[in-house]
C-alpha positions in Angstrom: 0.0 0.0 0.0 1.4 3.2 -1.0 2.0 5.5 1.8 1.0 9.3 2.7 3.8 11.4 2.8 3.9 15.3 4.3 7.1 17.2 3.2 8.5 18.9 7.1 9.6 22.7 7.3 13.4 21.4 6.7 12.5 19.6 3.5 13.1 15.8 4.8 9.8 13.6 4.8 8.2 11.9 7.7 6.4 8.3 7.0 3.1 8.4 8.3 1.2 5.5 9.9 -0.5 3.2 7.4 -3.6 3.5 8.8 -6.0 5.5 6.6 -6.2 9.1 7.6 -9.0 11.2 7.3 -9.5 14.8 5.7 -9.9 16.3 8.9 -6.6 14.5 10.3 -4.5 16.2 7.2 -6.1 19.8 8.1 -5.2 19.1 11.4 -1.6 18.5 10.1 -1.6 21.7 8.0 -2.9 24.0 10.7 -0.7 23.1 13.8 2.4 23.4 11.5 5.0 26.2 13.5 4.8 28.4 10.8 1.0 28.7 10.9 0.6 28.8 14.3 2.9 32.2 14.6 1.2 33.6 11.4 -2.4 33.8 13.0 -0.4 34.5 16.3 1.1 37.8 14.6 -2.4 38.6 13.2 -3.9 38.5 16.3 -1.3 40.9 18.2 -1.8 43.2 15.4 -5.6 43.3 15.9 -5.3 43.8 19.7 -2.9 46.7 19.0 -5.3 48.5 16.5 -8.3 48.4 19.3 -6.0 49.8 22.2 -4.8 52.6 19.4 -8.1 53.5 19.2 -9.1 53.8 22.4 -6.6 55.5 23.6 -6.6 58.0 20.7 -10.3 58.6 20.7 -12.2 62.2 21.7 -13.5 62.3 24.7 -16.9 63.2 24.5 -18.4 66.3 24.7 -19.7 67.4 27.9 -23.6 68.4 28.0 -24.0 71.1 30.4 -27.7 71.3 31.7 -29.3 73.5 34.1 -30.9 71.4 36.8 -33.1 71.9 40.1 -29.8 71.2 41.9 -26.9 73.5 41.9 -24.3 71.8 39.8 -20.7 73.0 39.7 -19.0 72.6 36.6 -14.9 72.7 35.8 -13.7 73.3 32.7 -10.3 71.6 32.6 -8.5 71.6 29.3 -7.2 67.5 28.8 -3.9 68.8 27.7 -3.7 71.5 30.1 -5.0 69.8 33.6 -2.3 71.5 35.5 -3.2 74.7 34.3 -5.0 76.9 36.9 -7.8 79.0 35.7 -8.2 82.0 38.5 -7.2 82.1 42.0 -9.8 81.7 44.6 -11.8 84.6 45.8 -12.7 86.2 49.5 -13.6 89.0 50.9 -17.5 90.6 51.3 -17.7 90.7 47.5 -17.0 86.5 47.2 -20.0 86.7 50.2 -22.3 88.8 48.4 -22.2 86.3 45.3 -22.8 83.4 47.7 -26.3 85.5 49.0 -26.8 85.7 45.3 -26.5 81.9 44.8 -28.4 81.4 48.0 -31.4 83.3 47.0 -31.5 81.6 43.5 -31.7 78.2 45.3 -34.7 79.1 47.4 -36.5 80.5 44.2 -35.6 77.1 43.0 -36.7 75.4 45.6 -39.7 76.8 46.0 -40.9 76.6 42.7 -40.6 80.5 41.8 -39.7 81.1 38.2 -36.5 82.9 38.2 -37.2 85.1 35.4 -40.0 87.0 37.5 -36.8 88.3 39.6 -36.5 91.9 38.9 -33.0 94.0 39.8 -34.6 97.3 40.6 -31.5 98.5 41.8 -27.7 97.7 41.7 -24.8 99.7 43.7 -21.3 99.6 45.0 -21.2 100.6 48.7 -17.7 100.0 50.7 -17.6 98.2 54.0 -14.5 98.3 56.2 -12.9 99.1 52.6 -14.2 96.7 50.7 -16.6 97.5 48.2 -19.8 95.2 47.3 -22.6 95.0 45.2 -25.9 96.4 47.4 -29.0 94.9 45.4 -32.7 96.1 45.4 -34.9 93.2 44.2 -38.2 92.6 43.7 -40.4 89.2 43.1 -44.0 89.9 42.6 -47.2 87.6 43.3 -45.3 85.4 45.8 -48.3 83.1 47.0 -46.2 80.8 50.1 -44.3 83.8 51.3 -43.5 82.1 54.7 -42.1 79.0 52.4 -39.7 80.9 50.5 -38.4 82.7 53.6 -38.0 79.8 55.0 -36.1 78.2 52.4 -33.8 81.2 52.4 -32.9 81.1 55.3 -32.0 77.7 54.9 -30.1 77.9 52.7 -28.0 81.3 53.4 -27.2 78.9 56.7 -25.6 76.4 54.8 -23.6 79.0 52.3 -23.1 82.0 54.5 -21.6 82.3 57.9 -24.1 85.2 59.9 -26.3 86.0 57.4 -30.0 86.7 58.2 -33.5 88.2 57.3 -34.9 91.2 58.8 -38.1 93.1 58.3 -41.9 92.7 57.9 -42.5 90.2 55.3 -43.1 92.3 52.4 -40.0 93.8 52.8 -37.4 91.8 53.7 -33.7 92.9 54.4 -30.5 90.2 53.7 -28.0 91.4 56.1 -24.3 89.6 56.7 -22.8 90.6 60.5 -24.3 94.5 60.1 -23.8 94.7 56.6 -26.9 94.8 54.5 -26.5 93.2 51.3 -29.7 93.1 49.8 -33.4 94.6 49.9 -35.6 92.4 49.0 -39.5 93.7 47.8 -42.4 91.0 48.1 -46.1 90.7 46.5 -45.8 93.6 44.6 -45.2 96.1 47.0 -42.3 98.4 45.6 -40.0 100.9 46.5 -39.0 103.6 44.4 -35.2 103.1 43.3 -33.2 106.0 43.5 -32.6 107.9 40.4 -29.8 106.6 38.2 -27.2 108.2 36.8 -28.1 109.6 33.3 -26.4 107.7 30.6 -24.0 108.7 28.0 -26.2 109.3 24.6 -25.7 106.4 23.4 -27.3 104.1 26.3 -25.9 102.5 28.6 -22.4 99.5 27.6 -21.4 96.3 28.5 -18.5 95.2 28.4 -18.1 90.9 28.8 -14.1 89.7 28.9 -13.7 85.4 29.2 -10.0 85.5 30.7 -7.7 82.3 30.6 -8.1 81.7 26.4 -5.6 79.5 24.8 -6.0 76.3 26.5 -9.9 75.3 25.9 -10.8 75.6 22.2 -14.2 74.1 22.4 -15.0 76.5 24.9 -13.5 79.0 22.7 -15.3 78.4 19.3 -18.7 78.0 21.7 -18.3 81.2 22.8 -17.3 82.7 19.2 -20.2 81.2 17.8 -22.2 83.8 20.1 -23.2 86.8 18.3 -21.8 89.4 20.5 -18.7 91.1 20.5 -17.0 89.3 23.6 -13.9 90.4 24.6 -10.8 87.8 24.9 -8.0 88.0 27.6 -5.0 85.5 26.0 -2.8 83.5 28.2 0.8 84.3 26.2 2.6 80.6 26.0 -0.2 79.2 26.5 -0.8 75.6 24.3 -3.1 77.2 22.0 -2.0 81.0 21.8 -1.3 80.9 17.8 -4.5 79.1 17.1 -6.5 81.5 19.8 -5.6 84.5 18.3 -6.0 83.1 14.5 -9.7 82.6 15.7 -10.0 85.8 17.3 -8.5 88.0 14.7 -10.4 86.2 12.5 -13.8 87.0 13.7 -12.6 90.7 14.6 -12.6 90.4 18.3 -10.4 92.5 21.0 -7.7 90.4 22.4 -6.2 91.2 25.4 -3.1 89.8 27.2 -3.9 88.0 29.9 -0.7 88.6 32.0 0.4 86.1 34.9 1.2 88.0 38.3 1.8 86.7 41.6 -1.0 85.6 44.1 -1.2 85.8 47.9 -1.9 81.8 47.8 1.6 81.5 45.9 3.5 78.2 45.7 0.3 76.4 46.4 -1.5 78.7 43.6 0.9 78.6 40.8 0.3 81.7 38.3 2.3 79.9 35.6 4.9 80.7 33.1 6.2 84.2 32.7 4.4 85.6 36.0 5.6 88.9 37.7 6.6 88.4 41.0 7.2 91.0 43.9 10.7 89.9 44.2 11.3 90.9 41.2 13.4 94.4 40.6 11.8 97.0 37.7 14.3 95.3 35.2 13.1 91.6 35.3 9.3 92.8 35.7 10.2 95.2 32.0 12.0 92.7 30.5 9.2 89.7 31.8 6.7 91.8 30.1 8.2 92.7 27.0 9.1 89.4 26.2 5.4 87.9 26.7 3.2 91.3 25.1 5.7 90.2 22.1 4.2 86.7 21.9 0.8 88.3 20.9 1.2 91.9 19.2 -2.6 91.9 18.2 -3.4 92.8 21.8 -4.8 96.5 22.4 -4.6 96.1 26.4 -3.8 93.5 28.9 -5.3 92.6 32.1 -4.3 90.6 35.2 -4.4 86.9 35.3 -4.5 86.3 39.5 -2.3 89.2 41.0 -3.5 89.5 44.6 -0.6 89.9 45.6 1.4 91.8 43.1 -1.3 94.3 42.6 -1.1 95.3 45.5 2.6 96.3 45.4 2.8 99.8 44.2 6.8 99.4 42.5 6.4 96.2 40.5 3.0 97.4 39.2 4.5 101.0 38.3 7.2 98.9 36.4 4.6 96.6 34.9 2.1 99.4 33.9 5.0 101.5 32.5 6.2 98.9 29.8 2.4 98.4 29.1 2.0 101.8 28.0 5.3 101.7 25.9 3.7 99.0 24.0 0.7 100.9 23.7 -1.6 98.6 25.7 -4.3 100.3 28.5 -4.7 98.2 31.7 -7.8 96.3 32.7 -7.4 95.7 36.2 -9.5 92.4 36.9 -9.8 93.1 40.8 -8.4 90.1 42.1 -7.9 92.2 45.4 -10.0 95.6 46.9 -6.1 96.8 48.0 -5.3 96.7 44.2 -2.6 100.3 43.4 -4.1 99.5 39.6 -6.0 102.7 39.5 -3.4 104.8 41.3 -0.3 103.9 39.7 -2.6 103.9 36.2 -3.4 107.7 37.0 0.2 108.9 38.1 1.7 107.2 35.0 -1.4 108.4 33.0 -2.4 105.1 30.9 -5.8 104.1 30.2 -7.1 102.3 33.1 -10.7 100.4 33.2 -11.8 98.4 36.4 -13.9 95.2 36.5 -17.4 95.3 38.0 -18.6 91.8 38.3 -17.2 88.6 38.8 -19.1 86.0 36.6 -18.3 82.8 37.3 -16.8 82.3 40.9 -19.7 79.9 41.0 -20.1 77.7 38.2 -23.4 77.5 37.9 -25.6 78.5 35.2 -28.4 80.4 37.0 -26.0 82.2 39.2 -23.5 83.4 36.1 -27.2 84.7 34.3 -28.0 86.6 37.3 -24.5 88.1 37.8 -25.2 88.8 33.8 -28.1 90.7 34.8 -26.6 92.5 37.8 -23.7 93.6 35.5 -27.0 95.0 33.2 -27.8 97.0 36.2 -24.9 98.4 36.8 -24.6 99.5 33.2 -27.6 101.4 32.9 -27.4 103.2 36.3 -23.0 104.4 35.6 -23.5 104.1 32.1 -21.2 101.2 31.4 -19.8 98.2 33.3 -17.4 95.2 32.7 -17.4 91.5 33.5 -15.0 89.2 33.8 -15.7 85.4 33.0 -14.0 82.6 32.3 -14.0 79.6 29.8 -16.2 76.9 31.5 -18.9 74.8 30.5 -21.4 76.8 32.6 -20.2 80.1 31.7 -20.5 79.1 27.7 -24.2 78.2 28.6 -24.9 81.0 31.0 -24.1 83.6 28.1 -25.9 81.5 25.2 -28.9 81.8 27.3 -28.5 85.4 28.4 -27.7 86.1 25.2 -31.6 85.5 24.0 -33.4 86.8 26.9 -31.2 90.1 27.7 -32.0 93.6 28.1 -31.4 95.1 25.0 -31.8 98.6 26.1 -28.2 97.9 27.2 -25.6 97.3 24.6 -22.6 95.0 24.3 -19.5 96.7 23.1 -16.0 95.5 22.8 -13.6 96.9 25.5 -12.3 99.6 22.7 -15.2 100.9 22.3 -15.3 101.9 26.1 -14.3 105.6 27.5 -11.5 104.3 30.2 -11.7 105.5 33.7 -8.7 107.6 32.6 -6.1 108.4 30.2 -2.9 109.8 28.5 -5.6 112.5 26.7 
């Protein structure tokens, strides 16, 4: 009987058994030859390499911001830029006023008051212990459980604010924090007459609207560009999207600022990041530091103050800062990050153009509470004739604006930061 014969990988032959084999037995033969095996072996690998490629490559997806009954505080974290710190944290009785704010919208909330029947009769700085704050005059009509939503302001005012309490009769109701009193609030209708505002420039009252820390979040960034109203954007310089920032920006015509790092109170732990101005610094490193960093973005017109509590405050740094500012032929937008800021007086002895920010947008990141500070910025507007906010690239502030955007008051307009007389100038 003739027998099988299957040629091995070295080219000799290997008798097989006489016995009869079977198809299956010679498949069997072919497929658990060495060289088979490592082909699918190699294919294999190759596969599971593609899939982990993939998900490790893929987009995150996008995050859906949503108002809810419950506050929700959002971050907006760029992935490439986690270590990146966006503002420095705030105190002081203007950080407390903003927490009355967000208490008061959480009893509306929770008492099932629509928000939009709150009416800002009244907005004003006052100055406690030299601080100044935003005094508010508000008024909520047809309020049917009155007792209810007292009650649930108190509550929760108890759980945001340290000695804060209601005084008054009911249908007026005064917010006060220690002896300060923060807010007047007018109930069922019954209203006060505001006191007269100042008249406005002929043109109506402006608004001015800066988002600081650009150059690292670029969804944030087109989100916000795709808002029709002239925002105004304060550019971190090395920051890892500066080029493509100020492409966008230029682009679609906007003012870009230089948003310029300077040293906080909370430095090491708060870290300002690269090319800050410290206090130890001498007037040559702080003009040289500048000039080196208002070079990295020559389409700025101005630049403002990224952190800075403590190097505001310090009247030779900030005279050495301001100066090389004006050599460039940038104004200074002082964002406030401390009430002992020199801004203004250094601004006026070395006679650049100075402007001030009014309202903090975003210290809480949540949609409700950045619309009302939108509103209380409004206020402000039409009672000085202008006023300027500061807000920053987060999910909730991109939301907040979309939605003020459609529901503002349009007998105030939105102008870019140029358009805006300055507090004081070289003129």
């Amino acid at each position: 009987m003739t027998q099988d014969r299957e040629p091995l990988e070295s080219g000799s032959e290997k008798t097989h058994s006489t016995e009869k084999e079977t198809g299956l037995d010679r498949l069997k033969h072919r497929l658990f030859r060495p060289g088979v095996l490592i082909a699918v072996f190699a294919v294999v690998l190759c596969g599971m390499g593609v899939v982990i490629h993939l998900l490790m490559n893929s987009a995150p997806p996008v995050p859906v911001v949503m108002e809810s009954k419950e506050p929700v505080v959002l971050q907006a974290v760029s992935p490439e830029s986690s270590k990146r710190i966006y503002e420095e944290a705030f105190g002081g009785l203007e950080e407390i006023v903003k927490q009355v704010d967000f208490a008061l919208l959480e009893a509306l909330r929770t008492s099932g008051i629509d928000m939009q029947r709150l009416e800002l009769d009244e907005v004003t700085i006052r100055s406690h212990a030299g601080q100044d704050y935003h005094f508010q005059r508000l008024r909520i009509p047809n309020v049917k459980k009155r007792d209810a939503f007292l009650l649930a302001l108190q509550k929760s005012l108890s759980k945001r604010v340290t000695n804060a309490y209601l005084t008054g009769d009911g249908d007026h109701v005064s917010l006060m924090v220690g002896d300060v009193n923060t807010h007047d609030i007018l109930l069922d209708g019954i209203r006060q007459t505001p006191s007269a505002p100042a008249p406005n420039r002929v043109n109506g009252p402006k608004l001015v609207v800066v988002i600081d820390d650009v150059g690292e979040n670029m969804k944030i960034l087109k989100g916000l560009l795709s808002i029709d109203l002239p925002l105004v954007y304060a550019v971190w310089p090395a920051s890892s999207h500066m080029n493509e920032s100020v492409r966008l920006l230029r682009k679609a015509g906007r003012d870009i600022l230089v948003h310029f790092p300077m040293q906080p109170k909370g430095y090491p732990r708060v870290n300002p990041g690269e090319g800050a101005l410290f206090v130890t610094m001498n007037a040559r490193e702080i003009s040289n530091t500048v000039r080196k960093y208002v070079a990295m973005i020559p389409e700025a017109i101005g630049a403002n103050n990224h952190m800075g509590s403590l190097f505001t405050e310090n009247k030779p740094g900030m005279r050495a800062a301001l100066k090389e500012f004006k050599k460039r032929g940038l104004f200074f937008l002082d964002s406030m990050t401390t009430p002992k800021s020199v801004g203004r007086d250094v601004a006026r002895s070395i006679a650049i153009p100075f402007y001030k920010r009014n309202v903090f947008l975003d210290n809480v990141k949540d949609v409700s509470s950045i619309v009302y500070q939108l509103r209380k910025a409004e206020r402000i507007a039409q009672s000085r004739g202008q006023a300027i906010a500061i807000g920053h690239p987060h999910p909730a502030t991109l939301a907040a604006i979309r939605q003020w955007a459609t529901r503002r008051n349009k007998k105030v307009t939105v102008v870019p930061l140029s358009r805006l007389k300055p507090a004081f100038s070289d003129s």
